[in-house]
ZAMARGU-4260 file (C-alpha; in steps of 0.2 Angstrom, whole numbers, plus 5000, padded with zeros to 4 digits):
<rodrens>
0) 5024/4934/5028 | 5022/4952/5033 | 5024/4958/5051 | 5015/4975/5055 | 5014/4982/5073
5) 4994/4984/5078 | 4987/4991/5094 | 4981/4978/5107 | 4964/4980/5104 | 4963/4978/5085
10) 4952/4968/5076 | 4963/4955/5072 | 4974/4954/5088 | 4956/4952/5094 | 4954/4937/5085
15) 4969/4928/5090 | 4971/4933/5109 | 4951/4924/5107 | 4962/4908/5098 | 4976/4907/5110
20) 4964/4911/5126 | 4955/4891/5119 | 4971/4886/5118 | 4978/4890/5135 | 4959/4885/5144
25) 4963/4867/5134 | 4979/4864/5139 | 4977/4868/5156 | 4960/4864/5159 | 4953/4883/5166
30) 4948/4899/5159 | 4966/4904/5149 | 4978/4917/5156 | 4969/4927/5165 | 4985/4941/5167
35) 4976/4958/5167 | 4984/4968/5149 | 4977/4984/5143 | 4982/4991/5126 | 4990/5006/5131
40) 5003/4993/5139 | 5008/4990/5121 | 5012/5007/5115 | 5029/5014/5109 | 5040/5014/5117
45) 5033/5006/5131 | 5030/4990/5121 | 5025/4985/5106 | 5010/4973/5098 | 5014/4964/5082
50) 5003/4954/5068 | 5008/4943/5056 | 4998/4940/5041 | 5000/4927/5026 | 4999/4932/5009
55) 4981/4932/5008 | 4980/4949/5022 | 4974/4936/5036 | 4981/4937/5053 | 4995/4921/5056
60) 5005/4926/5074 | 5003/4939/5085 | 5016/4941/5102 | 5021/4957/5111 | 5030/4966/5122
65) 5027/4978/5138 | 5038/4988/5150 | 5041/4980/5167 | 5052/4986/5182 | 5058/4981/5198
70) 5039/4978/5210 | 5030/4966/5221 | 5027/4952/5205 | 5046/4947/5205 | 5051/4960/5189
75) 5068/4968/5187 | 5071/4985/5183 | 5075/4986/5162 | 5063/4972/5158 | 5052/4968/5144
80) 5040/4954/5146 | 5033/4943/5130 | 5015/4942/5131 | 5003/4934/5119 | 5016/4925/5107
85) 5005/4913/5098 | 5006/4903/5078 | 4988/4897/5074 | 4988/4879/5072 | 4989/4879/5051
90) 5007/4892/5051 | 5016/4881/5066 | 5032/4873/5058 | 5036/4888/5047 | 5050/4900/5057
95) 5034/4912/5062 | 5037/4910/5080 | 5055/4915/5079 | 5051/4929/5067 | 5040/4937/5079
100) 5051/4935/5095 | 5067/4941/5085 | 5058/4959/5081 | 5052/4959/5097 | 5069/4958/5104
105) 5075/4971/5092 | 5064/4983/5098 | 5063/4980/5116 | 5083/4982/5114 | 5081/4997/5104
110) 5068/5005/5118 | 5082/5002/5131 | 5075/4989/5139 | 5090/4975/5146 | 5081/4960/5149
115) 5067/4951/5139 | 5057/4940/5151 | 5042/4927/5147 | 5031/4918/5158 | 5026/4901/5151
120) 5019/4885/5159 | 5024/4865/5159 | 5010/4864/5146 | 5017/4870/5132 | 5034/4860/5130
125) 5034/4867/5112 | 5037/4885/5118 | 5050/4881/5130 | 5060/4871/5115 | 5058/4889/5105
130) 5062/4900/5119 | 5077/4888/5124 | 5083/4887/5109 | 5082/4906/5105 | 5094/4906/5121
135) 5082/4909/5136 | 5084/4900/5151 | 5075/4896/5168 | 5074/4908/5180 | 5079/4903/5198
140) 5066/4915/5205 | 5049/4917/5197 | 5039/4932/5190 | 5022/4939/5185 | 5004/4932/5188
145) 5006/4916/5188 | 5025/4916/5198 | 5017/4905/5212 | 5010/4891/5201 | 5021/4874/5199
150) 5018/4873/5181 | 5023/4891/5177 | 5039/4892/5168 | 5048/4911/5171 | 5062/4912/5157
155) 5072/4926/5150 | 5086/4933/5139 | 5099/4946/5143 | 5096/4959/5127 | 5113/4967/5131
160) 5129/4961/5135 | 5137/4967/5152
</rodrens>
Protein backbone atom coordinates (compact mmCIF):
# COMPACT_ATOMS: atom_id res chain seq x y z
CA UNK A 1 0.00 0.00 0.00
CA UNK A 2 1.32 3.36 -1.01
CA UNK A 3 0.15 6.56 0.61
CA UNK A 4 0.70 9.85 -1.60
CA UNK A 5 -0.58 13.29 -0.43
CA UNK A 6 -3.31 14.62 -3.36
CA UNK A 7 -5.13 18.04 -3.28
CA UNK A 8 -8.86 17.88 -2.05
CA UNK A 9 -10.32 18.04 -5.34
CA UNK A 10 -8.37 15.18 -7.19
CA UNK A 11 -9.86 12.83 -9.17
CA UNK A 12 -9.57 10.07 -6.96
CA UNK A 13 -10.39 11.89 -3.61
CA UNK A 14 -13.33 12.77 -5.71
CA UNK A 15 -14.14 9.43 -6.04
CA UNK A 16 -13.96 8.38 -2.53
CA UNK A 17 -15.49 11.51 -0.68
CA UNK A 18 -18.57 10.36 -3.41
CA UNK A 19 -18.20 6.56 -1.54
CA UNK A 20 -18.07 7.70 1.96
CA UNK A 21 -20.86 10.76 1.31
CA UNK A 22 -23.29 6.99 0.33
CA UNK A 23 -21.97 5.76 3.29
CA UNK A 24 -22.64 8.54 5.81
CA UNK A 25 -26.50 9.23 4.00
CA UNK A 26 -26.94 5.17 4.89
CA UNK A 27 -25.87 5.09 7.99
CA UNK A 28 -27.69 8.03 9.19
CA UNK A 29 -30.51 8.08 6.91
CA UNK A 30 -29.81 11.90 5.29
CA UNK A 31 -27.90 13.60 2.69
CA UNK A 32 -23.98 12.73 4.28
CA UNK A 33 -21.89 15.18 6.09
CA UNK A 34 -22.76 18.16 4.79
CA UNK A 35 -19.49 20.11 6.76
CA UNK A 36 -18.58 22.78 4.30
CA UNK A 37 -14.51 21.85 3.04
CA UNK A 38 -12.76 23.64 0.32
CA UNK A 39 -9.42 22.26 -0.90
CA UNK A 40 -7.31 25.02 -0.17
CA UNK A 41 -8.16 23.83 3.61
CA UNK A 42 -5.88 21.06 2.91
CA UNK A 43 -2.83 22.68 1.80
CA UNK A 44 0.68 22.52 3.51
CA UNK A 45 1.06 23.43 6.09
CA UNK A 46 -2.36 24.15 6.78
CA UNK A 47 -3.49 20.48 6.39
CA UNK A 48 -2.87 17.85 4.47
CA UNK A 49 -5.10 15.30 1.94
CA UNK A 50 -3.83 11.80 1.61
CA UNK A 51 -4.74 8.70 -0.87
CA UNK A 52 -3.99 5.32 -0.40
CA UNK A 53 -3.73 3.11 -3.44
CA UNK A 54 -3.41 -0.76 -3.70
CA UNK A 55 -0.89 -2.37 -5.89
CA UNK A 56 -2.83 -2.03 -9.01
CA UNK A 57 -2.56 2.31 -8.70
CA UNK A 58 -6.34 2.40 -7.56
CA UNK A 59 -7.45 4.56 -4.76
CA UNK A 60 -8.09 2.33 -1.19
CA UNK A 61 -8.18 5.24 1.88
CA UNK A 62 -8.36 8.63 1.74
CA UNK A 63 -8.42 10.95 5.40
CA UNK A 64 -7.06 14.32 6.13
CA UNK A 65 -6.30 17.02 8.11
CA UNK A 66 -7.10 20.91 8.27
CA UNK A 67 -5.96 23.96 10.65
CA UNK A 68 -8.55 24.93 13.27
CA UNK A 69 -8.19 27.54 16.25
CA UNK A 70 -10.02 28.63 19.02
CA UNK A 71 -13.89 30.23 17.23
CA UNK A 72 -17.63 30.12 17.81
CA UNK A 73 -17.79 26.00 16.62
CA UNK A 74 -16.14 24.78 19.97
CA UNK A 75 -12.17 24.53 18.41
CA UNK A 76 -9.12 25.19 20.52
CA UNK A 77 -6.27 27.17 19.39
CA UNK A 78 -3.35 24.38 17.93
CA UNK A 79 -5.89 22.02 16.54
CA UNK A 80 -6.06 19.75 13.64
CA UNK A 81 -9.22 18.26 12.74
CA UNK A 82 -9.59 14.60 10.75
CA UNK A 83 -11.78 14.97 8.03
CA UNK A 84 -12.88 12.40 5.47
CA UNK A 85 -11.06 9.20 6.95
CA UNK A 86 -12.55 6.46 4.97
CA UNK A 87 -11.42 2.46 3.87
CA UNK A 88 -13.55 1.22 1.02
CA UNK A 89 -15.47 -1.59 2.01
CA UNK A 90 -13.02 -4.43 0.18
CA UNK A 91 -9.42 -2.81 2.14
CA UNK A 92 -11.38 -2.78 5.65
CA UNK A 93 -9.49 -5.22 8.11
CA UNK A 94 -6.13 -4.52 6.63
CA UNK A 95 -4.23 -1.76 9.30
CA UNK A 96 -5.25 0.98 6.31
CA UNK A 97 -7.13 3.01 8.59
CA UNK A 98 -4.37 3.24 11.20
CA UNK A 99 -1.85 3.76 8.42
CA UNK A 100 -3.65 6.84 7.28
CA UNK A 101 -4.33 8.43 10.77
CA UNK A 102 -0.71 7.64 11.94
CA UNK A 103 0.82 10.09 9.07
CA UNK A 104 -1.79 12.22 9.55
CA UNK A 105 -0.65 12.62 13.15
CA UNK A 106 2.93 12.97 12.09
CA UNK A 107 2.41 15.72 10.15
CA UNK A 108 -0.02 17.71 11.90
CA UNK A 109 2.64 17.36 14.90
CA UNK A 110 5.28 18.23 12.58
CA UNK A 111 3.16 21.54 11.33
CA UNK A 112 2.97 22.59 15.01
CA UNK A 113 -0.27 21.90 15.57
CA UNK A 114 -0.99 20.37 19.39
CA UNK A 115 -4.21 18.61 19.35
CA UNK A 116 -5.70 16.36 16.66
CA UNK A 117 -9.59 16.37 16.86
CA UNK A 118 -12.36 14.26 14.93
CA UNK A 119 -15.89 14.53 14.92
CA UNK A 120 -17.58 11.22 14.52
CA UNK A 121 -21.19 10.02 15.14
CA UNK A 122 -22.96 6.97 17.14
CA UNK A 123 -23.32 5.35 13.78
CA UNK A 124 -20.04 4.34 13.14
CA UNK A 125 -19.06 2.24 16.38
CA UNK A 126 -16.09 0.85 14.09
CA UNK A 127 -14.43 4.37 13.99
CA UNK A 128 -14.79 5.02 17.66
CA UNK A 129 -13.08 1.44 18.40
CA UNK A 130 -10.16 2.72 15.87
CA UNK A 131 -9.92 6.06 17.18
CA UNK A 132 -10.08 4.82 20.92
CA UNK A 133 -7.78 2.52 20.50
CA UNK A 134 -5.28 4.76 18.67
CA UNK A 135 -5.79 6.76 22.16
CA UNK A 136 -8.48 9.44 21.50
CA UNK A 137 -11.00 9.88 23.84
CA UNK A 138 -14.41 11.84 24.40
CA UNK A 139 -14.54 15.17 24.66
CA UNK A 140 -16.74 16.62 27.44
CA UNK A 141 -17.58 19.68 25.35
CA UNK A 142 -18.43 19.29 21.60
CA UNK A 143 -16.84 20.75 18.32
CA UNK A 144 -17.54 21.60 14.69
CA UNK A 145 -20.81 21.26 12.45
CA UNK A 146 -22.47 18.81 13.87
CA UNK A 147 -21.28 19.68 17.90
CA UNK A 148 -25.17 20.08 18.70
CA UNK A 149 -26.33 16.65 17.31
CA UNK A 150 -26.82 13.60 19.94
CA UNK A 151 -25.22 11.18 17.76
CA UNK A 152 -22.09 13.23 17.17
CA UNK A 153 -19.10 11.90 18.88
CA UNK A 154 -16.18 14.88 19.30
CA UNK A 155 -12.86 12.99 20.11
CA UNK A 156 -9.32 13.92 20.13
CA UNK A 157 -5.53 13.24 20.78
CA UNK A 158 -2.94 15.45 22.55
CA UNK A 159 -0.07 15.27 19.57
CA UNK A 160 2.38 16.77 22.23
CA UNK A 161 3.17 16.01 25.64
CA UNK A 162 2.73 19.06 28.19
Amino acid sequence: MLIHPRPFDHPDAVKLNDQVQLEYAERYGDEGDVTPLDPSMFVPPHGLYLLAYDEQERPVATGGWRTQNLNAEGYEDGDAEIKRMFVIPEGRGRGLARRMLAALEEDARAAGRTRMVLETGDQQPEAVALYTSCGYTVCDVKFGHYRTYDSSICMAKALRQP
